[in-house]
Structure formats: structure tokens, C-alpha cells
C-alpha positions in Angstrom: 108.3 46.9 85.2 106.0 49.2 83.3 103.9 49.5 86.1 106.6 50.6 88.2 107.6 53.6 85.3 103.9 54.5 84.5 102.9 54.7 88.4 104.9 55.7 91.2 102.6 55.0 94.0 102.9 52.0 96.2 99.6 51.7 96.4 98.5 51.7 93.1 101.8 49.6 92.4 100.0 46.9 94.9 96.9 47.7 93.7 97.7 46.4 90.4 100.0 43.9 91.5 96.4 42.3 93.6 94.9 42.5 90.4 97.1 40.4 88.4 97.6 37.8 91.5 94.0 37.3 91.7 93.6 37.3 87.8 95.9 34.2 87.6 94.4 31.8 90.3 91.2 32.8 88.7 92.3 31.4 85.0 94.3 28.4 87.0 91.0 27.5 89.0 88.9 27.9 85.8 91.6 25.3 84.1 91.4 23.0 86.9 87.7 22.9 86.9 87.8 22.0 83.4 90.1 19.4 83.8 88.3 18.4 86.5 85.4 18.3 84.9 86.6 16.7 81.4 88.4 14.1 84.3 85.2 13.3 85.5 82.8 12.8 82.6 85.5 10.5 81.6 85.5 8.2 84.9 82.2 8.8 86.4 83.6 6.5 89.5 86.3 8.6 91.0 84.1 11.9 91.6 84.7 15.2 91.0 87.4 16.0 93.9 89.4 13.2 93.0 89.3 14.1 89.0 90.3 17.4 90.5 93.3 16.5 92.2 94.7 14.4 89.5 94.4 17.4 87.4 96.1 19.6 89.6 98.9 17.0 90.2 99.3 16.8 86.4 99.5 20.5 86.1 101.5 20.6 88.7 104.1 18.4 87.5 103.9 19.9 83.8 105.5 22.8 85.1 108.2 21.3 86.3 109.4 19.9 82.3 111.1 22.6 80.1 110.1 21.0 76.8 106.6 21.9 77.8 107.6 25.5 76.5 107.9 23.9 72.7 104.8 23.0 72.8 103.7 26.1 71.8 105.7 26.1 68.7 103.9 23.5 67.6 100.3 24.7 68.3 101.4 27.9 66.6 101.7 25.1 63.3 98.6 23.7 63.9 96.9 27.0 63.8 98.9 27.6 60.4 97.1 24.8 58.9 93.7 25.1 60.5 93.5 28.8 59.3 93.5 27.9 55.2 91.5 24.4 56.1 88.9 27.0 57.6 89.3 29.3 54.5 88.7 26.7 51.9 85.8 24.8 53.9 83.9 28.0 54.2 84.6 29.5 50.7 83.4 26.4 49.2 80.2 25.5 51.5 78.9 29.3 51.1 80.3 30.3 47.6 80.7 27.5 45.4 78.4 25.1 47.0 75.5 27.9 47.5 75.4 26.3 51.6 73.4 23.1 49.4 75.4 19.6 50.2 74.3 16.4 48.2 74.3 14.6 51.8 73.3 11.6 49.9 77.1 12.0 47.2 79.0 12.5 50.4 78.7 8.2 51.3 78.4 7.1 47.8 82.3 6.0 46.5 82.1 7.2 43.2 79.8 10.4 43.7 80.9 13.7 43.2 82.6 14.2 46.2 85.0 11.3 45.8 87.4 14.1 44.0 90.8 12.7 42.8 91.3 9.6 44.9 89.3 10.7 47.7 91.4 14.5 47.7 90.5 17.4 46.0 93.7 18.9 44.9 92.6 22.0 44.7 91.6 22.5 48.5 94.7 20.6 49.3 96.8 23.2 47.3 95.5 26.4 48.3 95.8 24.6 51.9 99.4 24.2 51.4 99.9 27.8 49.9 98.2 29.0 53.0 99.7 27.3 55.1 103.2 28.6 53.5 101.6 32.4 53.4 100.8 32.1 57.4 103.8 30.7 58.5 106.6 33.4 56.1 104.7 36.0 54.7 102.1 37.7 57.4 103.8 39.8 60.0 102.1 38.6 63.7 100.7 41.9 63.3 98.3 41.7 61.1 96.4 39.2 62.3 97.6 36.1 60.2 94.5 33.6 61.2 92.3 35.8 60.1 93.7 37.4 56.6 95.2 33.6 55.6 91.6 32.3 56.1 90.3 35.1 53.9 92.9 34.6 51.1 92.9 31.1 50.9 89.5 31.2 50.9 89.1 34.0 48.1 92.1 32.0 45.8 90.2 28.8 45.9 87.0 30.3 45.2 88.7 31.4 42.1 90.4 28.7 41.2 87.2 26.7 41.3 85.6 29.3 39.1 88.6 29.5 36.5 88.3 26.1 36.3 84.6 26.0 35.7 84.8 28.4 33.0 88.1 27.5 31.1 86.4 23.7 30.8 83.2 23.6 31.0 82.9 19.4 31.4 84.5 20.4 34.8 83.3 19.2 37.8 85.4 17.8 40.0 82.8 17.9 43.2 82.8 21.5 42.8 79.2 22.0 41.2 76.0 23.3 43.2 73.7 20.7 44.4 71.2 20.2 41.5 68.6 18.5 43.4 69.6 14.7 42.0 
């Protein structure tokens, strides 16, 4: 419709209308080849045509359910969680962990990774208060992935370091690799 206000040519109306034909069955045969492909690395017997057809068919026959639509609610979820998981993970490995792991603590049951019964509450709450900040507090706008990864990230890099300071016996897995 914008096209049509913008643009009062035909041709440049059919121009773009090419564009954006062509544009989709170039994204839907990129998806099938992938599915195809994925298909086929999976069961090696039935060859890449037929891995191909039976991801077509299931495409095909996703369009055709409604519900399909929710689904995107819920990967819009999933990316409100993996947003402060991403900001906590990388805070810690580059700030507080100075990109040194203990490789050796990480399988040991009682090493200093082990945390409070296997979680560390902090990472789990700054995950949960991110996860709450990207879902009600960041207009679409602005980007939420990206600025709930940088303030989760940034909150439990100080909490870790508040907590370090105020007791100084504190560990909690949050120390630098020492070279043990």
C-alpha cells in the first residue's frame, strides 16, 4: 500500500512488486534447502530429494494450522530469557573470571563451581530480573536483546563485586582462577 502512495507508476509498482515475489521464493528455497539438508544428515538413506520433499510437505502443511502464529509468542519468551543468560555468562567469563576457567573445578562435585546446590543464585537472579526488565520495561524500540544483555550483565558484575568486598571470605565460584 505504501508503494502504491509513494510511486504512481505501474511499472515501478511491478517493478517492486517482482522484487518482493522473487525475494520470498528465494528465503522459502533457502528454508527448504536447510530442511532438506538438516533432513538428510539425519537419514543418510532417503537422499536429498526425498529429505526435500518431506520438508516441503511439512511446510506446506504448517501453513495450513492457525496456532502456528502463537508460536511466535513464545519464541519472543525464549529470547527474553536467553538475552540476561547471555549477559550474565559473558560478564562473568570476561569480568569476573578474567576469561581463566578452572576446567579441572568445573567436574569436581564440591569445587568451586558447585555454587549453592549446583545454582548460583546470583546469575539466577539477575536472570530473572532480566528476564522481567525485557519482557515490561524496554520499549521494542530500543533494542531490548541487546540493552537487557548489557544491564544484566553490568548488575551482576556488581553484585559479584559488592559481594566480594562487603565479605571478604566470599567466594561462591565467583573468584579468578588462581592457578590450583
Amino acid at each position: 500500500m505504501l508503494t502504491v502512495q509513494i510511486e504512481t507508476s505501474w511499472v515501478a509498482f511491478l517493478l517492486v512488486l517482482v522484487f518482493l515475489c522473487v525475494d520470498d521464493w528465494t528465503i522459502n528455497v533457502l528454508n527448504l534447502y536447510s530442511g532438506g539438508l538438516s533432513l538428510s544428515n539425519m537419514f543418510e538413506r532417503l537422499g536429498r530429494f526425498w529429505t526435500t520433499l518431506i520438508a516441503s510437505v511439512f511446510g506446506v502443511a504448517l501453513c495450513g494450522v492457525p496456532d502456528v502464529l502463537n508460536f511466535f509468542r513464545y519464541v519472543t519468551l525464549f529470547g527474553n530469557v536467553f538475552s540476561p543468560v547471555a549477559g550474565v555468562l559473558v560478564f562473568d567469563y570476561l569480568f569476573v573470571r578474567r576469561m581463566r576457567i578452572d576446567v579441572a573445578a568445573l567436574y569436581d562435585p564440591k569445587g568451586r563451581y558447585r555454587y549453592w546446590v549446583g545454582f548460583n543464585p546470583i546469575a539466577v537472579a539477575w536472570t530473572v530480573i532480566g528476564f522481567l526488565i525485557c519482557t515490561y520495561a524496554i520499549p521494542t524500540a530500543w533494542i531490548p536483546a541487546l540493552l537487557t544483555l548489557l544491564i544484566t550483565g553490568v548488575g551482576y558484575l556488581l553484585t559479584v563485586w559488592i559481594m566480594q568486598r562487603a565479605r571478604p571470605g566470599f567466594d561462591h565460584g565467583a573468584t579468578t582462577f588462581t592457578g590450583r
